[in-house]
VEXTOR-493318 format. One line per field, with one value per residue (C-alpha): residue in one letter; chain; x, z, y. Coordinates in pm, 1 decimal, padded with zeros to 6 digits. Example, Ala and Ser with C-alpha at 12.3 -4.5 7.8 and 13.67 -1.06 7.14 Angstrom:
r <- (A / S);
c <- (A / A);
x <- (01230.0 / 01367.0);
z <- (00780.0 / 00714.0);
y <- (-00450.0 / -00106.0);
// end
This chain:
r <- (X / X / X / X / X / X / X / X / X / X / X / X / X / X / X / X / X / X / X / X / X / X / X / X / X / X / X / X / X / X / X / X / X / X / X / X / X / X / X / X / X / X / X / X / X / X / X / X / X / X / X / X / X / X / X / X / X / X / X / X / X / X / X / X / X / X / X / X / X / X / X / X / X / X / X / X / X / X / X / X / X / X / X / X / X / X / X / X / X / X / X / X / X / X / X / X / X / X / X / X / X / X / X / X / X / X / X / X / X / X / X / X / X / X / X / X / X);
c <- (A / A / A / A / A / A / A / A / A / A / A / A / A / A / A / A / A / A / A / A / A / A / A / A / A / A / A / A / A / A / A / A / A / A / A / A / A / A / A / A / A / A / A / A / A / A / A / A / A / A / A / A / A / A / A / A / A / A / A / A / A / A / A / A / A / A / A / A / A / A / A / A / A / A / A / A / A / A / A / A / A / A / A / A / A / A / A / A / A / A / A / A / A / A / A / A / A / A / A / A / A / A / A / A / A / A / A / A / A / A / A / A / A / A / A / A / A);
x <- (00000.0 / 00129.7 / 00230.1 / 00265.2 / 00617.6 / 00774.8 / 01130.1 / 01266.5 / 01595.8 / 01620.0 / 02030.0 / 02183.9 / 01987.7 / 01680.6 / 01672.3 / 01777.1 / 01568.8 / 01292.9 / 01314.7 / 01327.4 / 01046.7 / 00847.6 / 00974.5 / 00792.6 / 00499.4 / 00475.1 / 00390.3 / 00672.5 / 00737.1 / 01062.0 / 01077.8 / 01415.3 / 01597.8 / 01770.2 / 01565.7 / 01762.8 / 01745.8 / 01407.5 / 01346.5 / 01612.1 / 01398.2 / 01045.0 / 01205.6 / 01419.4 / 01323.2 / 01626.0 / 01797.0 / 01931.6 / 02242.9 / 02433.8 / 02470.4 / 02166.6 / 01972.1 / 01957.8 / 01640.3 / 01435.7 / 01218.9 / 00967.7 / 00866.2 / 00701.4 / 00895.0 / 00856.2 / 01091.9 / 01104.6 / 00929.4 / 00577.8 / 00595.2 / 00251.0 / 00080.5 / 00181.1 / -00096.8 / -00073.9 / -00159.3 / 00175.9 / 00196.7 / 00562.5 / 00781.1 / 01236.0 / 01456.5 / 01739.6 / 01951.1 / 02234.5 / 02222.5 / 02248.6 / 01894.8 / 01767.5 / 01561.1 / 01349.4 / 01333.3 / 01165.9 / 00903.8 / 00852.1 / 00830.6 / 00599.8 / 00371.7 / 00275.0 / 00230.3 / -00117.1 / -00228.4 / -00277.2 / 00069.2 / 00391.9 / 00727.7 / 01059.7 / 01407.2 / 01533.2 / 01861.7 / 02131.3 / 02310.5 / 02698.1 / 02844.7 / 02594.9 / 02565.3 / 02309.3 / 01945.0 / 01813.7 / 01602.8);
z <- (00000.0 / -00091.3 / 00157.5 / 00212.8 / 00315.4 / 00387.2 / 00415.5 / 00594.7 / 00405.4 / 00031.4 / 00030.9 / -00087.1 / 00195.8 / 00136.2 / -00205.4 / -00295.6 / -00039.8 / -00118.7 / -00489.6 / -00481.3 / -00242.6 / -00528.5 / -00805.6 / -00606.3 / -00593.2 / -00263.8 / -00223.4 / -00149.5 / -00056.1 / -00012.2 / 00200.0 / 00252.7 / 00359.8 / 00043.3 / -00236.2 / -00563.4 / -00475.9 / -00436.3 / -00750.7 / -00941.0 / -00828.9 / -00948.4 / -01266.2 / -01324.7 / -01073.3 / -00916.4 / -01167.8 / -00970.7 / -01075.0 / -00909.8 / -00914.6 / -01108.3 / -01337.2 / -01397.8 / -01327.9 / -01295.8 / -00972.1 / -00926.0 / -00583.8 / -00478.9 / -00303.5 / -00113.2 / 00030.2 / 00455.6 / 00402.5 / 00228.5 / 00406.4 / 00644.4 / 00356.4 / 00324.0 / 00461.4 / 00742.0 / 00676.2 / 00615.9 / 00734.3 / 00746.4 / 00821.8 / 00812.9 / 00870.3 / 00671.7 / 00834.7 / 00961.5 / 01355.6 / 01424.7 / 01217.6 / 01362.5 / 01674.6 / 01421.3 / 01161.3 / 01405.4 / 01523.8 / 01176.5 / 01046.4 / 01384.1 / 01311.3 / 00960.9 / 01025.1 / 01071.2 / 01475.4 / 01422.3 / 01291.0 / 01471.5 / 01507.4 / 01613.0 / 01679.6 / 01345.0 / 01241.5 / 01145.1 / 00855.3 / 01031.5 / 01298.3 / 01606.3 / 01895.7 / 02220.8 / 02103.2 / 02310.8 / 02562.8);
y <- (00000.0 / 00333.7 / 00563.9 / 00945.9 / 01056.3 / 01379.2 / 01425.7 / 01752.8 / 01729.2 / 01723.0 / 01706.8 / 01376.4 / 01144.9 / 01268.1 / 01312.1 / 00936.5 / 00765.1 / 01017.3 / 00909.9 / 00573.9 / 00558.5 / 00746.0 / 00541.0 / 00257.2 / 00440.8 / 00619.4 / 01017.2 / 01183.7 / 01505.4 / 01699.9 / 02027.6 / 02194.3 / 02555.6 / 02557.7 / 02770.1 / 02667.6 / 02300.7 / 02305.0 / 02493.7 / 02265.0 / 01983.2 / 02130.3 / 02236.5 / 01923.9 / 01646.1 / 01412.1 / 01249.2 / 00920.9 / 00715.3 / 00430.9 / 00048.0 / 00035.8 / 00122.1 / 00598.6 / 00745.0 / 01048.4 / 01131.0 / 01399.4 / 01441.7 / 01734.4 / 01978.3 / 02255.6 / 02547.2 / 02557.2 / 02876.2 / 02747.8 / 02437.5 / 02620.5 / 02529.1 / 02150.0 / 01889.2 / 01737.8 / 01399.0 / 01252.3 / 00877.0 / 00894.3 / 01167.3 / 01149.1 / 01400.4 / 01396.6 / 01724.2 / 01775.0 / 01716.8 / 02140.7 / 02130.7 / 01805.4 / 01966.6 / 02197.9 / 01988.6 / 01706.6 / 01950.6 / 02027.4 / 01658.0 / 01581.5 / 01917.3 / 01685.0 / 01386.6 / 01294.3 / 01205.9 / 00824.8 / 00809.4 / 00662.6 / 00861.6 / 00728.8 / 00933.1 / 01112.3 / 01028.8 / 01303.9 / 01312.6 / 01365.7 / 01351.1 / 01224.1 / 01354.5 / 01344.3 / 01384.7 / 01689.8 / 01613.3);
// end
């Protein structure tokens, strides 16, 4: 069954787990700090190579700044940031996901460190 995931983090974790959970099929949408990569994915999608086969994704994404208007009825939600972004960008992934969904601890992209408390 296809899901609806967010990712708050559309740098190199994000994007490639974000797009090949849309290539399967899911919803996936991107939301990040960074205008231009936002844009350059609207404009261009994620072009994905590697050990397999190339491909194009096109996720929907969204700058940090329009992500009030976003849903919030996300089953899923990861943060992909860097651990100096992780404490916003979990209240941010938590604000979206919808109430019946489950949450665990985000994982940081870098070096880890305590999770705040």
């Amino acid at each position: 069954m296809a899901k609806k995931i967010l990712f708050v983090g559309a740098g190199a974790i994000g994007s490639y787990i974000g797009s090949f959970l849309s290539r399967s099929g899911h919803d996936v949408t991107l939301v990040d700090p960074w205008a231009e990569q936002v844009e350059t994915i609207r404009n261009k999608g994620i072009s994905v190579t590697g050990p397999h086969d190339p491909f194009v994704a096109r996720p929907k994404a969204f700058h940090l700044g329009e992500s009030q208007r976003m849903p919030r009825d996300f089953d899923l939600a990861f943060v992909a940031m860097k651990v100096y972004d992780t404490a916003w960008a979990a209240q941010l992934a938590l604000r979206h996901i919808k109430p019946e969904a489950t949450s665990s601890r985000p994982r940081t992209a870098g070096p880890t460190r305590s999770w705040p408390r």
